[in-house]
C-alpha angles and dihedrals in degrees: 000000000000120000136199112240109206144124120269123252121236086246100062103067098115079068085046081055108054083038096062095044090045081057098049091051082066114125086234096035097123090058085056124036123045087225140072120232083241103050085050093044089060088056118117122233085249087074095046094049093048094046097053087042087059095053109032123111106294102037109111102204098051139027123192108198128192146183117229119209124218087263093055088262124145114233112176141358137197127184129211122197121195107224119190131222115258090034132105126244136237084272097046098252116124133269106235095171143030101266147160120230120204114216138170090026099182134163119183103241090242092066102037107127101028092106088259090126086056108046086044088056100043086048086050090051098047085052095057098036078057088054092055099250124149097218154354133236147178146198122232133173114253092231093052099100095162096058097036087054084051095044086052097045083060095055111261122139131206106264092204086246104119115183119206110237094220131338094254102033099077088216132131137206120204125215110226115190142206107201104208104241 
C-alpha cells in the first residue's frame, strides 16, 4: 500500500480526533499514552481544534505528521515538539539543548510492518533538522519492548536518562535519543 506522508491541516481535527482515540483503544495503549481513551473522549471540540492548530503545517513549535492511506484513510501519526534550551520539560526536568521530542507515535494494527513507522519518523526528523535542533528524543515506557525494538531499528539509542513515571508507580520511562550527524 502506498501512503501519503504530510502535515495536518488545522481543519482536520475531527480526523486528529478519531486518530487519537483510536490510539488510545491500543492493547498497549496505557504504556504508551499519558491519557485514557475516556479522559480524550470528554474532551470538547475546542480542545481538538486547538490541538491540530497547533500542529498543522505552519506552526513553528509542533508538527503532527500522518500517513494517508490510498482511501483517504489516516494510518499512522506521529507528533514533534521543538523544546528549547533553558526551559523545562513535560516532567519538569530541564532542557539543556535544542531539541525535537517525538510524541503520539501511532500506527493503526492493519498497517504495522509496511515501513510506515519508518517513512512518519524520517519525515519528523527532516521537520525538526529544518527547525535547527541537534537532536530528537522520545520517551518510552520501559515495559514497551515492542516500541523500544522500532525506535532502535530507526535508528534511536538509550540516553542513560531514565523519568519516573510517577512517585508511587514504580514505573520508569527511558529517553531514547537520534544526534543529528
Amino acid at each position: 500500500m502506498s501512503y501519503v506522508i504530510r502535515s495536518i491541516r488545522p481543519d482536520e481535527w475531527p480526523a486528529v480526533k478519531e486518530l487519537r482515540l483510536a490510539a488510545l483503544q491500543d492493547p498497549v495503549a496505557h504504556l504508551a499514552f499519558l491519557e485514557t481513551f475516556e479522559q480524550a473522549s470528554a474532551r470538547p471540540d475546542a480542545f481538538w481544534q486547538e490541538r491540530a492548530a497547533s500542529g498543522a503545517e505552519g506552526a513553528l513549535e509542533a508538527r503532527q505528521i500522518v500517513a494517508e492511506s490510498t482511501d483517504g484513510r489516516w494510518a499512522g501519526t506521529l507528533t514533534v515538539l521543538i523544546e528549547d534550551a533553558g526551559t523545562k520539560d513535560w516532567a519538569g526536568l530541564p532542557v539543556e539543548r535544542n531539541q525535537g521530542h517525538v510524541v503520539g507515535v501511532f500506527i493503526r494494527p492493519e498497517h504495522r510492518g509496511s515501513g510506515l513507522s519508518k517513512a512518519l519518523f524520517d519525515a519528523g526528523l527532516e521537520w525538526a533538522w529544518s527547525r535547527g535542533v541537534e537532536r530528537v528524543r522520545l520517551i518510552v515506557h520501559e515495559d514497551n519492548t515492542q516500541a523500544r525494538a522500532l525506535y532502535r531499528k530507526i535508528g534511536f539509542v538509550p540516553s542513560g536518562v531514565t523519568v519516573p513515571l510517577s512517585e508511587d508507580s514504580g514505573e520508569s520511562e527511558l529517553e531514547m535519543v537520534f544526534e543529528r550527524s
